[in-house]
C-alpha positions as CSV (number, residue, x, y, z in Angstrom):
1,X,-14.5,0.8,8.0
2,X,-17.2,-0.6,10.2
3,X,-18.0,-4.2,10.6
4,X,-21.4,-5.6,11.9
5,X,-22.9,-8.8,12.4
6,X,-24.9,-10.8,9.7
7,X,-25.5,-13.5,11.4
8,X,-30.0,-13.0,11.4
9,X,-29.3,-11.9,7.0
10,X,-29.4,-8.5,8.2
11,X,-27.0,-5.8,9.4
12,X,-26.6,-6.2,12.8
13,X,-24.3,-5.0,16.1
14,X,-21.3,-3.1,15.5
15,X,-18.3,-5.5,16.1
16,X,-15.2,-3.5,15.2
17,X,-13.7,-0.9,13.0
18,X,-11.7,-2.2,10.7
19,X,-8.7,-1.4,7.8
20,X,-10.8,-0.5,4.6
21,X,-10.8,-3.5,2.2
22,X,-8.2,-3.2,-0.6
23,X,-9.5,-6.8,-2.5
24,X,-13.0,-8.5,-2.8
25,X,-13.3,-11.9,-3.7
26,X,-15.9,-12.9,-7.0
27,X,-19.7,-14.0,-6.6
28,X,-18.4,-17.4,-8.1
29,X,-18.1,-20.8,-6.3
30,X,-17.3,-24.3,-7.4
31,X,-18.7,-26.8,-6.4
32,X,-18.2,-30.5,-7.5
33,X,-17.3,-30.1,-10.9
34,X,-19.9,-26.9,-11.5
35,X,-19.7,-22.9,-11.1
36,X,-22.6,-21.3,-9.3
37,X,-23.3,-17.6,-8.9
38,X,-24.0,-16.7,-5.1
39,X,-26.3,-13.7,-4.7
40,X,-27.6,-11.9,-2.1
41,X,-31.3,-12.1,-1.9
42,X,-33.8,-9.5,-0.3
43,X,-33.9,-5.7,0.3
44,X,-31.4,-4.5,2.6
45,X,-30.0,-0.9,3.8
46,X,-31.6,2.0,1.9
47,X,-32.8,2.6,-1.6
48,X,-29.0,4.0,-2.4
49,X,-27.2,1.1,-0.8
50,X,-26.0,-1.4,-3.2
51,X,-25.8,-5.4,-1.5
52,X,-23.8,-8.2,-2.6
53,X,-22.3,-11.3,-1.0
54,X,-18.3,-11.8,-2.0
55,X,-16.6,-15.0,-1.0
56,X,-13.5,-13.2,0.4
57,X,-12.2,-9.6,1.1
58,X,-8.9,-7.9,2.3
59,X,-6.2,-5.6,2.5
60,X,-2.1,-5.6,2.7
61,X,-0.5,-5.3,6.0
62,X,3.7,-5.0,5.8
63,X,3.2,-6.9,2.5
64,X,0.9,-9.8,3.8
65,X,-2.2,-10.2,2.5
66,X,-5.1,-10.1,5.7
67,X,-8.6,-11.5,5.1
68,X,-11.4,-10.2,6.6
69,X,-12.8,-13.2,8.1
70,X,-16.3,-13.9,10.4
71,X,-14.6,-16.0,12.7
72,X,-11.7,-12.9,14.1
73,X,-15.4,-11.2,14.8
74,X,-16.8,-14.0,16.8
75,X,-19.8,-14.2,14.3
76,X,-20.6,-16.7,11.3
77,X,-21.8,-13.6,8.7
78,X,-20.1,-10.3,8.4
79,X,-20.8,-7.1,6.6
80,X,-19.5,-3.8,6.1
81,X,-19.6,-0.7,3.5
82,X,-16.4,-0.2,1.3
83,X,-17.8,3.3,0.6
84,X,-19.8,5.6,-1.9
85,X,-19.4,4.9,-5.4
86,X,-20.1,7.6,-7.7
87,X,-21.3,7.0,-11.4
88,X,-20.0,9.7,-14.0
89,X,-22.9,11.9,-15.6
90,X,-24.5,10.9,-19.0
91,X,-25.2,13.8,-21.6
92,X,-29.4,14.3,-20.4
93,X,-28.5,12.8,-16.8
94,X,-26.1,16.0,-15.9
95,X,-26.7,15.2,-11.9
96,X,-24.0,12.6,-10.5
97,X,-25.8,9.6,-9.3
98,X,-24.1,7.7,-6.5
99,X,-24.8,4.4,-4.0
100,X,-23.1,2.7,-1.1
101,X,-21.4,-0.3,-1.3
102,X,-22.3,-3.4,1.3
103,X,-20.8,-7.2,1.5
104,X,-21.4,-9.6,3.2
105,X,-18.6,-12.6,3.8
106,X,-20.1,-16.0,5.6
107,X,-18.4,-19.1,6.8
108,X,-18.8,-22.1,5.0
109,X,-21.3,-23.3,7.4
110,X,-23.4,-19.9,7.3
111,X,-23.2,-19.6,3.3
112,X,-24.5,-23.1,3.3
113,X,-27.6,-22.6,5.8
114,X,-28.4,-19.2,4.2
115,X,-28.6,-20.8,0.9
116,X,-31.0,-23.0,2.2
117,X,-32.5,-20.6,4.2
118,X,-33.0,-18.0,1.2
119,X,-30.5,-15.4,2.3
120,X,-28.3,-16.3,-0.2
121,X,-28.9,-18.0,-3.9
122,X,-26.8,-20.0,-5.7
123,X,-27.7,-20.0,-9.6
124,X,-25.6,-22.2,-12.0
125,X,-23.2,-20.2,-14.0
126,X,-22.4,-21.5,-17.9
């Protein structure tokens, strides 16, 4: 898979190719004492690209578990496109409907400054 540069809240430079992810992290963080739900904000990619933020992502190599991480990129904000999900046909909706799948995984720092920035938003979760 390919991995660009977030950095700006958009897709970037092309930093490297890298294995597909086998594992995604969940769009929930604590945070003294409380859950929040982290979201993406914004339009990004085309109309059939599908956007989300995911605190961590990996795969398996020789039974280790390998995180895809900003930092091995040189960059504070990754992203990258796990592949075309297709959505099984509905009796009156015979044609397949299908849309690309895009995270993005920030440092600590970067989540931080692009929650203030409005790049990501953190909601309260019950």
């Amino acid at each position: 898979m390919k991995v660009f540069d977030f950095t700006n809240g958009t897709k970037g430079e092309f930093l490297a190719e890298a294995k597909v992810v086998q594992h995604t992290g969940g769009w929930l963080v604590q945070k003294n004492g409380s859950t929040f739900k982290v979201k993406l904000t914004g339009s990004h990619g085309g109309p059939d690209d599908r956007w989300s933020w995911v605190s961590n992502a990996g795969h398996t190599i020789n039974g280790e578990n390998v995180n895809i991480r900003p930092e091995d990129f040189g960059v504070e904000a990754v992203c990258f496109c796990i592949g075309e999900i297709f959505h099984q046909w509905h009796p009156g909706h015979p044609e397949a409907e299908s849309h690309w799948c895009w995270h993005v995984i920030g440092t600590t720092e970067w989540n931080r400054n692009a929650c203030k920035a409005g790049v990501l938003k953190a909601t309260k979760h019950a």
